[in-house]
Each structure stands twice: as structure tokens, then as C-alpha cells.
PyMOL Python script that loads the backbone (N, CA, C, O; Angstrom):
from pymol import cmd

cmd.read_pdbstr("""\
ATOM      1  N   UNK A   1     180.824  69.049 112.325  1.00  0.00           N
ATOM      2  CA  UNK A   1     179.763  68.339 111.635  1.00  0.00           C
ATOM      3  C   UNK A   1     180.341  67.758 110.334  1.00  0.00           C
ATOM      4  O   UNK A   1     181.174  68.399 109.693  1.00  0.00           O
ATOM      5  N   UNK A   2     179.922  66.593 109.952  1.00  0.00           N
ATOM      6  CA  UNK A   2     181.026  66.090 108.894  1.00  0.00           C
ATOM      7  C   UNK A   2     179.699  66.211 107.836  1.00  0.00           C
ATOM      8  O   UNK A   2     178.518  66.143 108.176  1.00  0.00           O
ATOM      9  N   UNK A   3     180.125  66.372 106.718  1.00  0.00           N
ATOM     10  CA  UNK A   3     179.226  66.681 105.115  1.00  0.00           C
ATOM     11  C   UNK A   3     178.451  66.048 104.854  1.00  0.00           C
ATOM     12  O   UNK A   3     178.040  66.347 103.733  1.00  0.00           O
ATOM     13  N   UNK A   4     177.797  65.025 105.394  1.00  0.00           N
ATOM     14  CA  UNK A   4     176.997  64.210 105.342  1.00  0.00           C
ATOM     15  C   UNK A   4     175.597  64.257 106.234  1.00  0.00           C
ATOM     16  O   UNK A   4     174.514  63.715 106.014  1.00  0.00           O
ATOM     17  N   UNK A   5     176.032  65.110 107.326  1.00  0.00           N
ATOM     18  CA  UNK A   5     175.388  65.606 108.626  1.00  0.00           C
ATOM     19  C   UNK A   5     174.851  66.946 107.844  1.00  0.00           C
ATOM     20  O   UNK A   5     173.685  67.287 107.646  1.00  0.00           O
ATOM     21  N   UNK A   6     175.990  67.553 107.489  1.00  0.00           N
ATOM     22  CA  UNK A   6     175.325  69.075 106.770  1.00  0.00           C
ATOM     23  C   UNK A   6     174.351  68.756 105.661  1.00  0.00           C
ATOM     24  O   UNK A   6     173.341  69.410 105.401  1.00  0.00           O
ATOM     25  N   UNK A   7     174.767  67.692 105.051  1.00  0.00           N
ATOM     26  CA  UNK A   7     173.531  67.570 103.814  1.00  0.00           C
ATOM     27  C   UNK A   7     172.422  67.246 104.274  1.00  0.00           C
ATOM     28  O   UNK A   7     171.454  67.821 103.777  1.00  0.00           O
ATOM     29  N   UNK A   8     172.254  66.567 105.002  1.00  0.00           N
ATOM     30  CA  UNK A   8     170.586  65.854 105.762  1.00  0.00           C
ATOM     31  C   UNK A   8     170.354  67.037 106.394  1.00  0.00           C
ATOM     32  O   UNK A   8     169.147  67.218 106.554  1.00  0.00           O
ATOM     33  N   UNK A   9     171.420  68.397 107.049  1.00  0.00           N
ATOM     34  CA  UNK A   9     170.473  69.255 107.818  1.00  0.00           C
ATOM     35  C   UNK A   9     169.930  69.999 106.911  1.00  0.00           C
ATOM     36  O   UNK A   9     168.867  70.510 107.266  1.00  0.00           O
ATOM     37  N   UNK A  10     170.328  70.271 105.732  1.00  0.00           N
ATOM     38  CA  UNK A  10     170.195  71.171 104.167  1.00  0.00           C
ATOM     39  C   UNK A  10     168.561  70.242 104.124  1.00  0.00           C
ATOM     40  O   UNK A  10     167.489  70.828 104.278  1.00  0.00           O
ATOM     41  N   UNK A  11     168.634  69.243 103.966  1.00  0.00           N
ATOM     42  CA  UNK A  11     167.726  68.544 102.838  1.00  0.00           C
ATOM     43  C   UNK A  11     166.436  68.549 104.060  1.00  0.00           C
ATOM     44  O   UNK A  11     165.237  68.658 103.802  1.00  0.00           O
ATOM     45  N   UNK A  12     166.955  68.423 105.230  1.00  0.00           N
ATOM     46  CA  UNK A  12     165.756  68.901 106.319  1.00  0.00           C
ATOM     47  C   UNK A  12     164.838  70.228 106.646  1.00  0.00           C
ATOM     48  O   UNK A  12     163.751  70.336 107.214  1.00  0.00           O
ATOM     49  N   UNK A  13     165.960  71.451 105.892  1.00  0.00           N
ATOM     50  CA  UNK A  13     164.991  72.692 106.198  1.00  0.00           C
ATOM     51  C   UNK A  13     165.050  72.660 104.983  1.00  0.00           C
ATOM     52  O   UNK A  13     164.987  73.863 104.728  1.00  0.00           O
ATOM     53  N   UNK A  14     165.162  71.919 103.599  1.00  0.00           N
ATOM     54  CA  UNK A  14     164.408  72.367 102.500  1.00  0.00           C
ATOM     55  C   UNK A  14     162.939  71.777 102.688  1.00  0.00           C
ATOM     56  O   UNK A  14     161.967  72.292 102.136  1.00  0.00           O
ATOM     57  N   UNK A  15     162.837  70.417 103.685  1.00  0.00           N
ATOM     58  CA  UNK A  15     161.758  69.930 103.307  1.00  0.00           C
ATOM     59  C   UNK A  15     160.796  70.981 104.658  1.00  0.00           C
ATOM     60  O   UNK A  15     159.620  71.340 104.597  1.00  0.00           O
ATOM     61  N   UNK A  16     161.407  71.142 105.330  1.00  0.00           N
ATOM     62  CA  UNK A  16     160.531  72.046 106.429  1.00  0.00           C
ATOM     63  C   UNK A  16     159.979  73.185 105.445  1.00  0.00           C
ATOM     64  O   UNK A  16     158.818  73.589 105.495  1.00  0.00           O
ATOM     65  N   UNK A  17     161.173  73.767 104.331  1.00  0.00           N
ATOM     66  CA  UNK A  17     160.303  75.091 104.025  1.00  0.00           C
ATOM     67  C   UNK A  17     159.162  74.749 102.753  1.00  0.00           C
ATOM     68  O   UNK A  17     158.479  75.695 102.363  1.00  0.00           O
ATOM     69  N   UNK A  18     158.965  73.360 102.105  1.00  0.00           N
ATOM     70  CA  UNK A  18     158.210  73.224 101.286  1.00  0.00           C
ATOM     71  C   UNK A  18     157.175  72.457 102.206  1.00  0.00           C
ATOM     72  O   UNK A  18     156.795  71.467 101.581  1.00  0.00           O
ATOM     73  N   UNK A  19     156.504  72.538 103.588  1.00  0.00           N
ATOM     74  CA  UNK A  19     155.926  72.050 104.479  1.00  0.00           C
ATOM     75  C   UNK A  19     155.059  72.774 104.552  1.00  0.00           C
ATOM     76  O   UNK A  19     153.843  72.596 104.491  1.00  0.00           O
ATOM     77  N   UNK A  20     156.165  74.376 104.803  1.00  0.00           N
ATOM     78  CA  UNK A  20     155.327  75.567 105.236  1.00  0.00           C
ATOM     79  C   UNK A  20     154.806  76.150 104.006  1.00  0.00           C
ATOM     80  O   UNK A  20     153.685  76.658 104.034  1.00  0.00           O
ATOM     81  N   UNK A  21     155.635  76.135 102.695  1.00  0.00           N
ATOM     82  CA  UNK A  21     154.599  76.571 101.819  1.00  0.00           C
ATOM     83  C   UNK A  21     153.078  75.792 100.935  1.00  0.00           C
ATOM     84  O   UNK A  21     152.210  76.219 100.174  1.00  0.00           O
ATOM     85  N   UNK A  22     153.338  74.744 101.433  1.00  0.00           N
ATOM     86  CA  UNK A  22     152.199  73.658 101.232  1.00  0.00           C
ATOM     87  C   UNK A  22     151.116  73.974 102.372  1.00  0.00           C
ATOM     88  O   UNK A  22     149.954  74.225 102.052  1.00  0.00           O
ATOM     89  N   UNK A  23     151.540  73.953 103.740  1.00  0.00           N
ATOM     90  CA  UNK A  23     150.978  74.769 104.797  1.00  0.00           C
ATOM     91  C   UNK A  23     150.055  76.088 104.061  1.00  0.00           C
ATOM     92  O   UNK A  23     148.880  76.082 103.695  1.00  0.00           O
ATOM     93  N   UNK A  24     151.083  77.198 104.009  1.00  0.00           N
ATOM     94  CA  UNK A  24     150.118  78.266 103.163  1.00  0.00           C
ATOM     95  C   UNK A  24     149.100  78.163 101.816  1.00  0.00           C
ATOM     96  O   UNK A  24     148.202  79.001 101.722  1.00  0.00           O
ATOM     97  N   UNK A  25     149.243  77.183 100.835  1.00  0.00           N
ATOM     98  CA  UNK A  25     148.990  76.709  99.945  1.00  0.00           C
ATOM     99  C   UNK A  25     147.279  76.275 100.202  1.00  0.00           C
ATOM    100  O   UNK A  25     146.320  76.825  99.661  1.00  0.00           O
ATOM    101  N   UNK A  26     147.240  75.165 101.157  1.00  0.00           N
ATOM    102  CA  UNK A  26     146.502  74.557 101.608  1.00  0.00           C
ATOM    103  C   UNK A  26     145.287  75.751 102.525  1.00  0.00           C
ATOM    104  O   UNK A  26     144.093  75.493 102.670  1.00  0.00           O
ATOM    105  N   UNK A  27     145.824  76.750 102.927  1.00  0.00           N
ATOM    106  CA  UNK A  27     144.806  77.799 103.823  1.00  0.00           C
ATOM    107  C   UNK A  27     144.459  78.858 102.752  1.00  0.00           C
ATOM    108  O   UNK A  27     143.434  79.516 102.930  1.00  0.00           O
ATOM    109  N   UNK A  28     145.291  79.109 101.546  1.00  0.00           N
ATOM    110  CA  UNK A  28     144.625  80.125 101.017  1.00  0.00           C
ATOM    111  C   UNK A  28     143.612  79.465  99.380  1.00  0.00           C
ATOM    112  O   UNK A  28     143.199  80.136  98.434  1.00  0.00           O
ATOM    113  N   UNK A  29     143.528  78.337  99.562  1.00  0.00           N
ATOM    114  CA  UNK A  29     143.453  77.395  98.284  1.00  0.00           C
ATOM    115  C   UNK A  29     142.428  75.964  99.141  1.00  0.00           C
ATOM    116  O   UNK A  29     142.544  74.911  98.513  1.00  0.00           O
ATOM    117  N   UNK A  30     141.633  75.870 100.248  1.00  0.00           N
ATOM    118  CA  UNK A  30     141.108  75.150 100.937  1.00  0.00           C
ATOM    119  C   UNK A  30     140.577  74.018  99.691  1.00  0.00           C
ATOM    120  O   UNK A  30     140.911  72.844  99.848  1.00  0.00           O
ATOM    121  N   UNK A  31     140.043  74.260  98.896  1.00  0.00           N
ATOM    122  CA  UNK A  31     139.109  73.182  98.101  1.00  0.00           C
ATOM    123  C   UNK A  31     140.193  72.511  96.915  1.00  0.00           C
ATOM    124  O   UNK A  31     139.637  71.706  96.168  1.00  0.00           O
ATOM    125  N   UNK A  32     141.568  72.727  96.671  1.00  0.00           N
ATOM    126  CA  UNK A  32     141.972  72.942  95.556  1.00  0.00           C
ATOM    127  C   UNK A  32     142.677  71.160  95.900  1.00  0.00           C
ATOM    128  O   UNK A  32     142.927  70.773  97.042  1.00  0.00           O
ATOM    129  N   UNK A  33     142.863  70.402  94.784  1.00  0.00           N
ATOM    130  CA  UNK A  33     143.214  68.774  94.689  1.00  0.00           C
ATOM    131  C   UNK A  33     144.572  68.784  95.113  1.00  0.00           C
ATOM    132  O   UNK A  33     145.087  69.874  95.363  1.00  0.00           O
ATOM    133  N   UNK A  34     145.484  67.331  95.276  1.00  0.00           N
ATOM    134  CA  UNK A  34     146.591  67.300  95.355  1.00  0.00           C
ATOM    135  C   UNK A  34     147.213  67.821  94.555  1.00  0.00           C
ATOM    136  O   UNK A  34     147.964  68.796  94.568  1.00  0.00           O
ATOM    137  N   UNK A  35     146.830  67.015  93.683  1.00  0.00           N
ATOM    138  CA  UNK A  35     147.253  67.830  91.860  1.00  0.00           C
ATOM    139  C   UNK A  35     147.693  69.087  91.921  1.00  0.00           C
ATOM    140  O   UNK A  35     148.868  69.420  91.763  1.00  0.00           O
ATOM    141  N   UNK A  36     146.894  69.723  92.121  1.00  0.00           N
ATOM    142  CA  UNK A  36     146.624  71.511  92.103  1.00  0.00           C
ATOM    143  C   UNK A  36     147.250  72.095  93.377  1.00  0.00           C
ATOM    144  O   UNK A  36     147.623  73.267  93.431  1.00  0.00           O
ATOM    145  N   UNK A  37     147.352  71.220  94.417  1.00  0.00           N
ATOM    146  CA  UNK A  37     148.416  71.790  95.483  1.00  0.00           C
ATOM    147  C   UNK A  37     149.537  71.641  95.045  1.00  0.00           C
ATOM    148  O   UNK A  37     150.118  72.726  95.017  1.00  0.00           O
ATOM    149  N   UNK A  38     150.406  70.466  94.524  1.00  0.00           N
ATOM    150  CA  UNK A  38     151.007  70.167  93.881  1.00  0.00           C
ATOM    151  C   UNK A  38     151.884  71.090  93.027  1.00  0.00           C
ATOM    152  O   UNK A  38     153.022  71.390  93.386  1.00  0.00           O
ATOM    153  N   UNK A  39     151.424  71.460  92.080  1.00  0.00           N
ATOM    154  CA  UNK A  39     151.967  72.461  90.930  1.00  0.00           C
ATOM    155  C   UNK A  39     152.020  73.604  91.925  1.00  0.00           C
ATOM    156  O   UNK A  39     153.148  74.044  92.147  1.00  0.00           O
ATOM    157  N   UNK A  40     150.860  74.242  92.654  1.00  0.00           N
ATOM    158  CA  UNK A  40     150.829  75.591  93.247  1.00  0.00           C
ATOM    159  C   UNK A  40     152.292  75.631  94.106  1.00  0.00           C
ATOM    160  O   UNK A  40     152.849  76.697  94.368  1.00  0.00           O
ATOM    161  N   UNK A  41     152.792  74.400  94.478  1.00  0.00           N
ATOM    162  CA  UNK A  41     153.965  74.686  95.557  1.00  0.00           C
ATOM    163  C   UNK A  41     155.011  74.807  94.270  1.00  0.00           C
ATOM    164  O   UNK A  41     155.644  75.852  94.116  1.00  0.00           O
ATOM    165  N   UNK A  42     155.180  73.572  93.254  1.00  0.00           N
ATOM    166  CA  UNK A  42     156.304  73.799  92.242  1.00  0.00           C
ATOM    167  C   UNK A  42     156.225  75.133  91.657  1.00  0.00           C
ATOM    168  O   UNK A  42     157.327  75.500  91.249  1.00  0.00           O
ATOM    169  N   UNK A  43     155.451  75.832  91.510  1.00  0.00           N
ATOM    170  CA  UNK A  43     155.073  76.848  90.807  1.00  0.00           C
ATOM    171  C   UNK A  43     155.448  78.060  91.731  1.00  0.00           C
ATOM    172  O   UNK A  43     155.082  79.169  91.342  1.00  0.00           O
ATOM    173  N   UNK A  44     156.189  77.962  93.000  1.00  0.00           N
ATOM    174  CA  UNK A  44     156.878  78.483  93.356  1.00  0.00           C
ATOM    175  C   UNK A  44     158.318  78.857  93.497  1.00  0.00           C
ATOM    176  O   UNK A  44     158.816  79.877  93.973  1.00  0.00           O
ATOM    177  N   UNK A  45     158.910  77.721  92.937  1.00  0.00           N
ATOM    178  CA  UNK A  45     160.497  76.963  92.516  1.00  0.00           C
ATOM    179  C   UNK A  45     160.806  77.539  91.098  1.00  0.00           C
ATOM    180  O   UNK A  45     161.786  78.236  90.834  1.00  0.00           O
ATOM    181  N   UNK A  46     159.661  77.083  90.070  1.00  0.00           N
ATOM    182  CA  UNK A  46     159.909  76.668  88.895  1.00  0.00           C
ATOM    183  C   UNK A  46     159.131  78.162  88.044  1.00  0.00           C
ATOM    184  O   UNK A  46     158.011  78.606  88.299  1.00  0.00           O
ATOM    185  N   UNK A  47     160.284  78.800  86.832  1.00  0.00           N
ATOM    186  CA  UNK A  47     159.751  80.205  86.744  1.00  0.00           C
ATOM    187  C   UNK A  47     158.195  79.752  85.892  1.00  0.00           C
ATOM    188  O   UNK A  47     157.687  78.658  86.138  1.00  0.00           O
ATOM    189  N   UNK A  48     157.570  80.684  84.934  1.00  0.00           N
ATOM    190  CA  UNK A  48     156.231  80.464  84.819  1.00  0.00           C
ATOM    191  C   UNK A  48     156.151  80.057  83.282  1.00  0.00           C
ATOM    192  O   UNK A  48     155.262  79.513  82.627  1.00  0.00           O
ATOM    193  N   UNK A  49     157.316  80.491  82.982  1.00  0.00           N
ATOM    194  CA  UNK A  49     157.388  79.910  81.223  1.00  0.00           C
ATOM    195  C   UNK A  49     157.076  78.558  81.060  1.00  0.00           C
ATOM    196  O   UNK A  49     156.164  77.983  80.465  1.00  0.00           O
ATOM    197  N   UNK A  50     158.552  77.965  82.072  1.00  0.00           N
ATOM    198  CA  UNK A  50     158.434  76.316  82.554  1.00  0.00           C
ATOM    199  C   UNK A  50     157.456  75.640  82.758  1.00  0.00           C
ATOM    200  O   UNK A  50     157.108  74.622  82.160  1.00  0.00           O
ATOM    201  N   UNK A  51     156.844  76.292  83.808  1.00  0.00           N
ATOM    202  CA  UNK A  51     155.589  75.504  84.507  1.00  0.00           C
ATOM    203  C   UNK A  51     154.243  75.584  83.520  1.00  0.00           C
ATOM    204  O   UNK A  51     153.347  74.756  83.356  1.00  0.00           O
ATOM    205  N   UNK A  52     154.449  76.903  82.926  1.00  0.00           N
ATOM    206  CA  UNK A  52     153.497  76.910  81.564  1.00  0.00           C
ATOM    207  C   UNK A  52     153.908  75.392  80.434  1.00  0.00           C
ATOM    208  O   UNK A  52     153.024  74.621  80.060  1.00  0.00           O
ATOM    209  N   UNK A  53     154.713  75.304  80.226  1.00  0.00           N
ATOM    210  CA  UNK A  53     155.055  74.411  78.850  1.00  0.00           C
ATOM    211  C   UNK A  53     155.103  72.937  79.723  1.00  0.00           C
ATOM    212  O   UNK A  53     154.570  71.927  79.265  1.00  0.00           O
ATOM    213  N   UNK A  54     155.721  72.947  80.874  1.00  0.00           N
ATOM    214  CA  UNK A  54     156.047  71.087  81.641  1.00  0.00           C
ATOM    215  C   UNK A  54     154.543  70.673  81.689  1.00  0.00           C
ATOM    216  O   UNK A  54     154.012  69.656  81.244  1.00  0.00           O
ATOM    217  N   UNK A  55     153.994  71.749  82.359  1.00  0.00           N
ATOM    218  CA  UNK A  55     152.580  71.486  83.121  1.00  0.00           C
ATOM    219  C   UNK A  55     151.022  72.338  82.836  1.00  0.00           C
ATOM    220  O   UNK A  55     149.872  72.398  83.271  1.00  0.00           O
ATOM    221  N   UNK A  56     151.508  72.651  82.268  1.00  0.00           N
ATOM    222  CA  UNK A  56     149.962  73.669  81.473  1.00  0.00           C
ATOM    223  C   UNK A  56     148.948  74.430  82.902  1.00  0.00           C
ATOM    224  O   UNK A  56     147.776  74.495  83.274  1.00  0.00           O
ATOM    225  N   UNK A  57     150.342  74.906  83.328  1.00  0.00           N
ATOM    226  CA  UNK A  57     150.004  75.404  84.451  1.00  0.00           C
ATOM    227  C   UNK A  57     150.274  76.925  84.095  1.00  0.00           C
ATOM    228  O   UNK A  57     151.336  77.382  83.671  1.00  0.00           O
ATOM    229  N   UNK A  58     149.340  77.479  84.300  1.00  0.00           N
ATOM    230  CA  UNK A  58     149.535  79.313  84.047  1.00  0.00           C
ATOM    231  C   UNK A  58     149.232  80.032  85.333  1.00  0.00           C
ATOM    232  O   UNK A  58     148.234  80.395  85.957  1.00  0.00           O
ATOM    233  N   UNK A  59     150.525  80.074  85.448  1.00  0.00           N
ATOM    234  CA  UNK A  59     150.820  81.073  86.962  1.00  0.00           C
ATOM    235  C   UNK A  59     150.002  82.492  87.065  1.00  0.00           C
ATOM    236  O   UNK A  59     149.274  82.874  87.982  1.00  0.00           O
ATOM    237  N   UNK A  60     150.305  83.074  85.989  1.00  0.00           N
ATOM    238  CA  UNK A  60     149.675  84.049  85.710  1.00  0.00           C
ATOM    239  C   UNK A  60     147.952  84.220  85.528  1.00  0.00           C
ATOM    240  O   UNK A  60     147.435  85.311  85.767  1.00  0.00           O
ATOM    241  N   UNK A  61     147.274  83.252  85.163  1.00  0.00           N
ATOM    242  CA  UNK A  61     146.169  83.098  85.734  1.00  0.00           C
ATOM    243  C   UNK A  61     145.635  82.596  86.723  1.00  0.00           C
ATOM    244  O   UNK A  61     144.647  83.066  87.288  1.00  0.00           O
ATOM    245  N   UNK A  62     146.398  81.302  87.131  1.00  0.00           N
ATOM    246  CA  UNK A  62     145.817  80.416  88.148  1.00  0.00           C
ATOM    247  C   UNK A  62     146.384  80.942  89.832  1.00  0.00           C
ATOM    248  O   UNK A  62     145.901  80.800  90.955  1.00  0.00           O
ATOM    249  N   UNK A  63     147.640  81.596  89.301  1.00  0.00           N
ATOM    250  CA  UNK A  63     148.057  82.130  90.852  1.00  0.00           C
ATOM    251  C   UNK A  63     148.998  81.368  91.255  1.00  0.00           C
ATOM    252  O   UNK A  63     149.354  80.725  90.268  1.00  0.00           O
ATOM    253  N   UNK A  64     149.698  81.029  92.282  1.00  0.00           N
ATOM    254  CA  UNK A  64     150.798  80.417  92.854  1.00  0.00           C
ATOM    255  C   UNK A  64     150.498  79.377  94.038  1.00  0.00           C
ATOM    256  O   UNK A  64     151.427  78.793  94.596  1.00  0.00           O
TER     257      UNK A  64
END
""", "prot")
cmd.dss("prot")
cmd.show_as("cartoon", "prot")
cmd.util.cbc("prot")
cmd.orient("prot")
């Protein structure tokens, strides 16, 4: 497989696994906006200090 093949298969199950956690996102969070799906998936990536100060997003209250 030449490195170029490996990167698209990399960049393919990253996007499969932010599919499935948007997937989960979306069933435990039914009413919640793009917006708010949105952060809930970054807010899985990104620690909570961050996502507190980028996005006035509080993990710690709002949940993941």
C-alpha cells in the first residue's frame, strides 16, 4: 500500500469513528441543535479547559 493509500485509509476510519460518535450523540441528546451536536462530538477530542475557554462549552455541566 503506498502512503497515500494509508493516509485516506487513516482519514477514512477517523471519519467512520466521528460518524459513530455523532451516531451516539444524536440517540442520547435527540432534541439537541447542530451547534450543540457539534461541540458534544469536539468535546470529546478536545480536553474541557479548552472547550471551556474556545467555546463556552462546560463539559462538566453540559455533558459530552
Amino acid at each position: 500500500m503506498s502512503p497515500q493509500q494509508k493516509l485516506e485509509r487513516v482519514r477514512a476510519l477517523n471519519h467512520a469513528v466521528q460518524q459513530l460518535a455523532l451516531a451516539d450523540i444524536c440517540l442520547r441528546h435527540p432534541d439537541s441543535t447542530p451547534r450543540e451536536q457539534a461541540l458534544r462530538l469536539a468535546s470529546r477530542w478536545i480536553e474541557p479547559e479548552l472547550m471551556m475557554r474556545a467555546f463556552g462549552w462546560d463539559v462538566r455541566e453540559a455533558g459530552y
